[in-house]
N, C-alpha and C positions, 0 to 999 in steps of 0.2 A: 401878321405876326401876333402870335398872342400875347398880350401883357394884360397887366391889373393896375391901368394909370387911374392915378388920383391927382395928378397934376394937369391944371390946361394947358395943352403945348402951345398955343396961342400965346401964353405966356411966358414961357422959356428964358429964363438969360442964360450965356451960356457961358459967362464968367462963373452965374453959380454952381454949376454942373459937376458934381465929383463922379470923373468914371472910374474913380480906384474902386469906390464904396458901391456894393452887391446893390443895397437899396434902393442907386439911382433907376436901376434897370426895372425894377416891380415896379415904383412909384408912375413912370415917366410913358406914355404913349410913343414908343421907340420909331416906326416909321417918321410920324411928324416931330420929333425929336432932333431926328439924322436930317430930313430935310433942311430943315433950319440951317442946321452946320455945314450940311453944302451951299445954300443959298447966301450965308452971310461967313463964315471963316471956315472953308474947306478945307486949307490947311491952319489948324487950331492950335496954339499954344493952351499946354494947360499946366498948370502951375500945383506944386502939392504942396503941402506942411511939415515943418519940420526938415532933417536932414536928406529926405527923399529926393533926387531931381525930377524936376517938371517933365513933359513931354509933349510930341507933338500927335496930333489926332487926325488922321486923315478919313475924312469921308464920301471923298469922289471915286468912283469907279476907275476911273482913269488912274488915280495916283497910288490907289492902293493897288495896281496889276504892277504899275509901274515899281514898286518896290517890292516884290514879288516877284519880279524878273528877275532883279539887279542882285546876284550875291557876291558883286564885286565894292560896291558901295555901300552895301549893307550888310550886317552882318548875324548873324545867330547865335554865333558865340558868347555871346554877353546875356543869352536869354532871351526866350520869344513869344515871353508874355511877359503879363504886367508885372504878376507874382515874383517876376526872376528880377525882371529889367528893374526894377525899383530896388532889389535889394542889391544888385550891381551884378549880379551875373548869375547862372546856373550850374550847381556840382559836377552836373554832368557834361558839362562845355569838352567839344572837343572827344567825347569818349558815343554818346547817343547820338542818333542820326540827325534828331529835328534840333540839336543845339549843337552842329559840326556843321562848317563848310569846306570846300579845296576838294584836293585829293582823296583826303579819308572819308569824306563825305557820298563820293564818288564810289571810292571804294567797297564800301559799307553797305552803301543804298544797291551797288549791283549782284550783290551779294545776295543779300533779303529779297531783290527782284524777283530769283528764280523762283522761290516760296511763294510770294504773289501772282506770280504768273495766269491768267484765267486757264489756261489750259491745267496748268496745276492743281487750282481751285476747282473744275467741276466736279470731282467727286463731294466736295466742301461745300462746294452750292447746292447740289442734291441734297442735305445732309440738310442745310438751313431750309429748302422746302418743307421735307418729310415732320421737323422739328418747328416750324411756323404753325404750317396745318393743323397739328396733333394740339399744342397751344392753344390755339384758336377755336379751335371745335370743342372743344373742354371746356371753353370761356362759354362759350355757346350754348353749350347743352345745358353749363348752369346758369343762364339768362341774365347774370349781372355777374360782375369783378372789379380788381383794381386793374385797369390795362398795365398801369406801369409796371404794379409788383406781379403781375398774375402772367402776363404776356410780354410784354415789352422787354424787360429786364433780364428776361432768360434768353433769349436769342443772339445777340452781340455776343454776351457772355460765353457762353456755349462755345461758339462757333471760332472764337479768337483761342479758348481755355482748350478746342480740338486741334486745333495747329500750334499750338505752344506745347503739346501734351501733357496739360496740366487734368493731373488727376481728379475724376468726377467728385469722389468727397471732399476733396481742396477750395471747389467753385464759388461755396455759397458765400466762405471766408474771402475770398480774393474781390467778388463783389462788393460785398460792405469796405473791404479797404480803396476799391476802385471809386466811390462814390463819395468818401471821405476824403481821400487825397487830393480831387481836384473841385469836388463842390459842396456844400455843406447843406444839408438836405433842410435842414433848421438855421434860423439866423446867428443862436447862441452857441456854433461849433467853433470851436477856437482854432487858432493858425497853430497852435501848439499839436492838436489834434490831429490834420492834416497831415502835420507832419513827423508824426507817432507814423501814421498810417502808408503814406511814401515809402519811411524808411522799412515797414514791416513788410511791405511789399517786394525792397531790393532783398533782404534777407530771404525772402522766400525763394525770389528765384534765383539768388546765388546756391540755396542748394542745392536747388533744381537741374542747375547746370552744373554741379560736381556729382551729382548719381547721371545725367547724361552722358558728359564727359568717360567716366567709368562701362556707361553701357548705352549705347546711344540706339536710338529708335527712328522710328521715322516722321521727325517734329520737328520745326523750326528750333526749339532748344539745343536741341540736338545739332543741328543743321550749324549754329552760330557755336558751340561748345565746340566742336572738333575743325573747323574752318581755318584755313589758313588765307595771307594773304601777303605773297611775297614770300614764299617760305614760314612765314610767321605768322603763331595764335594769335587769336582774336583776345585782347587784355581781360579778366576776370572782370572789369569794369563795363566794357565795351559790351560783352555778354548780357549782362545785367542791369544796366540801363537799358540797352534798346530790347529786352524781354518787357521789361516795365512800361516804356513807350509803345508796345505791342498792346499789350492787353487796355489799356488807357485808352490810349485812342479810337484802339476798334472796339471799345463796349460804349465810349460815352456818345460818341457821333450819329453812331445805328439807331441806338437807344433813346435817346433823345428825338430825332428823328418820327419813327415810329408812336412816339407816345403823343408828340404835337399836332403830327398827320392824322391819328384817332380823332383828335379833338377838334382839328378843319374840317374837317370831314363831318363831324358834328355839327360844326356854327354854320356851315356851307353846303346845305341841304340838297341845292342844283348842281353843286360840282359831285359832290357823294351819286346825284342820280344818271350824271353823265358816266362818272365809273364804269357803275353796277350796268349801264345801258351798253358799253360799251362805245363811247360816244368818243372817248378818248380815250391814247393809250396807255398800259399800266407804266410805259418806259417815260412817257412824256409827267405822266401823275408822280413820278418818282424825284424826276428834277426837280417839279413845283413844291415840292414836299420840300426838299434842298433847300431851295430857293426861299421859301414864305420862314422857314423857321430857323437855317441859320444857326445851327446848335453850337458851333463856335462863332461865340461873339469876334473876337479880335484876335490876330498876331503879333507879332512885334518885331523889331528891330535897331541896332545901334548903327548911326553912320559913321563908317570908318575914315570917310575925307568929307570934306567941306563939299556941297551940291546946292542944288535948289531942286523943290518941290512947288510944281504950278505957280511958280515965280515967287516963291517964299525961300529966302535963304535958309539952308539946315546945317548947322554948324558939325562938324567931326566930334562924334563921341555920344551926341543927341538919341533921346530915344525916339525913335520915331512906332506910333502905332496905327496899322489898318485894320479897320473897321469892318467886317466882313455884313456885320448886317445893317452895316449903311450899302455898302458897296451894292448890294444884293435888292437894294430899291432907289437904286440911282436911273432917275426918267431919263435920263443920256441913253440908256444902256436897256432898258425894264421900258417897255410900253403898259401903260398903265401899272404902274408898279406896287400899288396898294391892291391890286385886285386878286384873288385866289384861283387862277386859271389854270385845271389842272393840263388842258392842252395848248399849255403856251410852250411857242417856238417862234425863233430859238432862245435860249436858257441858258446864254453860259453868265454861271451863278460862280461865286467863288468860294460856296462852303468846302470845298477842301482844298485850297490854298493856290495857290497857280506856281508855276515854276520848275525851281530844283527841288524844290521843297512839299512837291506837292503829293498830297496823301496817298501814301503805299495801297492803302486797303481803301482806297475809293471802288475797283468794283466792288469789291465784294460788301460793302456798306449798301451801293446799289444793292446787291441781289438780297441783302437783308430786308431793304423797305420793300421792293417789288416784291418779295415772298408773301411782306402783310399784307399787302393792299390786292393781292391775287385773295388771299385765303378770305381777307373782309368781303371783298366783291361776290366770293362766291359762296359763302356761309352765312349774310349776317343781310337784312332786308333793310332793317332799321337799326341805330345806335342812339340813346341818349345819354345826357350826363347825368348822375345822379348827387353828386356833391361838387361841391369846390373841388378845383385840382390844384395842388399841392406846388406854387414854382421855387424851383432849388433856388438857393442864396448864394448869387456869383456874380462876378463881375467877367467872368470870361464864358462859362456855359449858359445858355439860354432853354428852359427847357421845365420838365413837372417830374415831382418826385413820387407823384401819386395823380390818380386820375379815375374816380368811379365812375363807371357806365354801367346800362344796362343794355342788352344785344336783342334783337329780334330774330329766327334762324328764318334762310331759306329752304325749307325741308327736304326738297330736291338738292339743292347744293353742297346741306348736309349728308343726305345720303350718299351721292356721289363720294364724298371726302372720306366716309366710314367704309366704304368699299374701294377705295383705291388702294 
């Protein structure tokens, strides 16, 4: 995983450890960090300041599936990050999919299913090929870029803003509020900011969804604008949140993803040559990408009744959080789990969540990474980095808001690409 520790994880306490604050996460060498906390308090009390309540920190494999099964003990509705769970709950409770459980949960989720559906999606994966390639070979031909703004950043986007039917000249505005609303690309973005940006986000697609509603097209906008269920609309709320949770989740996950996977691929010169040799496969290099980087750090949850966690009593009303990039290098689970294998199997990682709750647009995030690491493998010989890359300021995303490289082409692969 890549980080920019300046602390010795050798020395760790883990009373001192604030994972509310973005900073622990640059400072701290996160693998041998999470170890720690499963070797010594895997289920971790951690305590905040002020009127905020403490919570608990799960970083065993095992406990964080285990509550990730459970949406009868646990719950979403109170918020399912930190962001929420600390301020006591989320606006969207009960109305958006990833902070709703029960029936309407059910509801909702099988609704949106049919939009997801990979049979639905192939023309939409063709679509993220054709627009990876065209990317990539541009990066290419002019021998250096930023991957994140030049490449990375345009693909999730795209591809989520073509099933939402969100208008091409809209895009570039809905990105800058996508990358504001849930991570602050600089340390000095304020939570005020943020959440300027959220809300300019529901406004956008509340109007989105009254010119669908009016004339509807063929886009999930559409799709949720005129839906019924039980005889009955979908609330102007229920519209608008879960468009927002649309575009968010599928740009930051891909995105992120993709920009970190450039960069292993970089530090990890024999696994980049396995790639390109075909030594292993791009399905198996995809998970590992998942897996080493982890782009959502944590979830969350409140327990609704009194339980235990790996023999630690958890009180009803408790936040409980799983740690997806401890989970994700748990040696229970992970053989060799610090190592960059891109043909390791099996791989079940849990960057997109397990359960009921588990991520809508997981293929299709696959078919975004697999698009890059097809077009890297077959266009590009060599990659270096040519600056610092830039890591965003979060406590929940993991990931770079910039990344220079320079590219070396394979001129045969690029030709291939320019005549396809």
């Amino acid at each position: 995983m890549a980080s920019q520790p300046t602390a010795d994880p050798g020395a760790i306490d883990l009373d001192q450890l604030d994972l509310t604050d973005p900073q622990t996460f640059l400072e701290q060498e996160l693998p041998p960090m999470w170890r720690r906390f499963r070797e010594q308090s895997p289920v971790h009390w951690h305590p905040t300041e002020g009127l905020m309540p403490g919570f608990w920190v799960l970083s065993r494999y095992r406990d964080v599936m285990a509550v990730y099964r459970d949406n009868r003990t646990f719950t979403s509705e109170k918020g399912n990050v930190l962001t929420t769970l600390l301020q006591g709950g989320d606006s969207a409770s009960g109305k958006m999919l990833a902070v709703t459980d029960g029936v309407r949960h059910r509801e909702i989720r099988n609704l949106l299913l049919k939009a997801f559906a990979p049979r639905v999606l192939e023309p939409v994966v063709e679509g993220v090929r054709r627009r990876t390639e065209r990317l990539v070979r541009t990066a290419v031909e002019r021998g250096a870029c930023d991957f994140a703004q030049d490449v990375a950043e345009h693909i999730p986007m795209a591809t989520i803003a073509d099933l939402l039917g969100v208008p091409e000249s809209d895009r570039g505005y809905l990105l800058t509020l996508t990358k504001q609303a849930l991570s602050a690309e600089e340390a000095g973005q304020s939570v005020e900011e943020s959440l300027i940006a959220r809300n300019e986000l529901l406004l956008y697609f509340a109007d989105l969804a009254e010119d669908r509603r009016a004339e509807p097209t063929e886009d999930v906008v559409s799709a949720l604008a005129t839906a019924t269920i039980d005889g009955e609309p979908l609330t102007e709320e229920e519209i608008v949140f879960n468009c927002y949770s649309l575009i968010l989740g599928g740009d930051e996950t891909s995105r992120l993803s993709m920009i970190c996977g450039m960069r292993e691929l970089i530090e990890h010169p024999v696994q980049w040559k396995r790639l390109r040799a075909g030594d292993v496969t791009v399905e198996s290099a995809v998970e590992e990408v998942l897996r080493w980087v982890t782009p959502a750090m944590h979830f969350g949850r409140r327990a609704v009744v009194d339980t235990e966690i790996g023999g630690t009593r958890i009180k009803a009303g408790d936040i409980v959080t799983m740690w997806n990039t401890a989970a994700n290098y748990d040696d229970a689970v992970f053989a060799e789990p610090d190592v960059f294998d891109l043909g390791r199997t099996p791989n079940k990682h849990v960057s997109f969540g397990y359960g009921p709750h588990f991520c809508l647009g997981a293929y299709l995030g696959r078919a975004e990474i697999h698009a890059m690491l097809t077009a890297l493998r077959t266009m590009v010989t060599e990659a270096e980095l040519t600056g610092p890359g830039r890591p965003i300021h979060s406590n929940f995303l993991h990931g770079y808001s910039s990344l220079p490289v320079s590219l070396t082409p394979d001129q045969a692969g690029l030709a291939r690409s320019r005549t396809a």
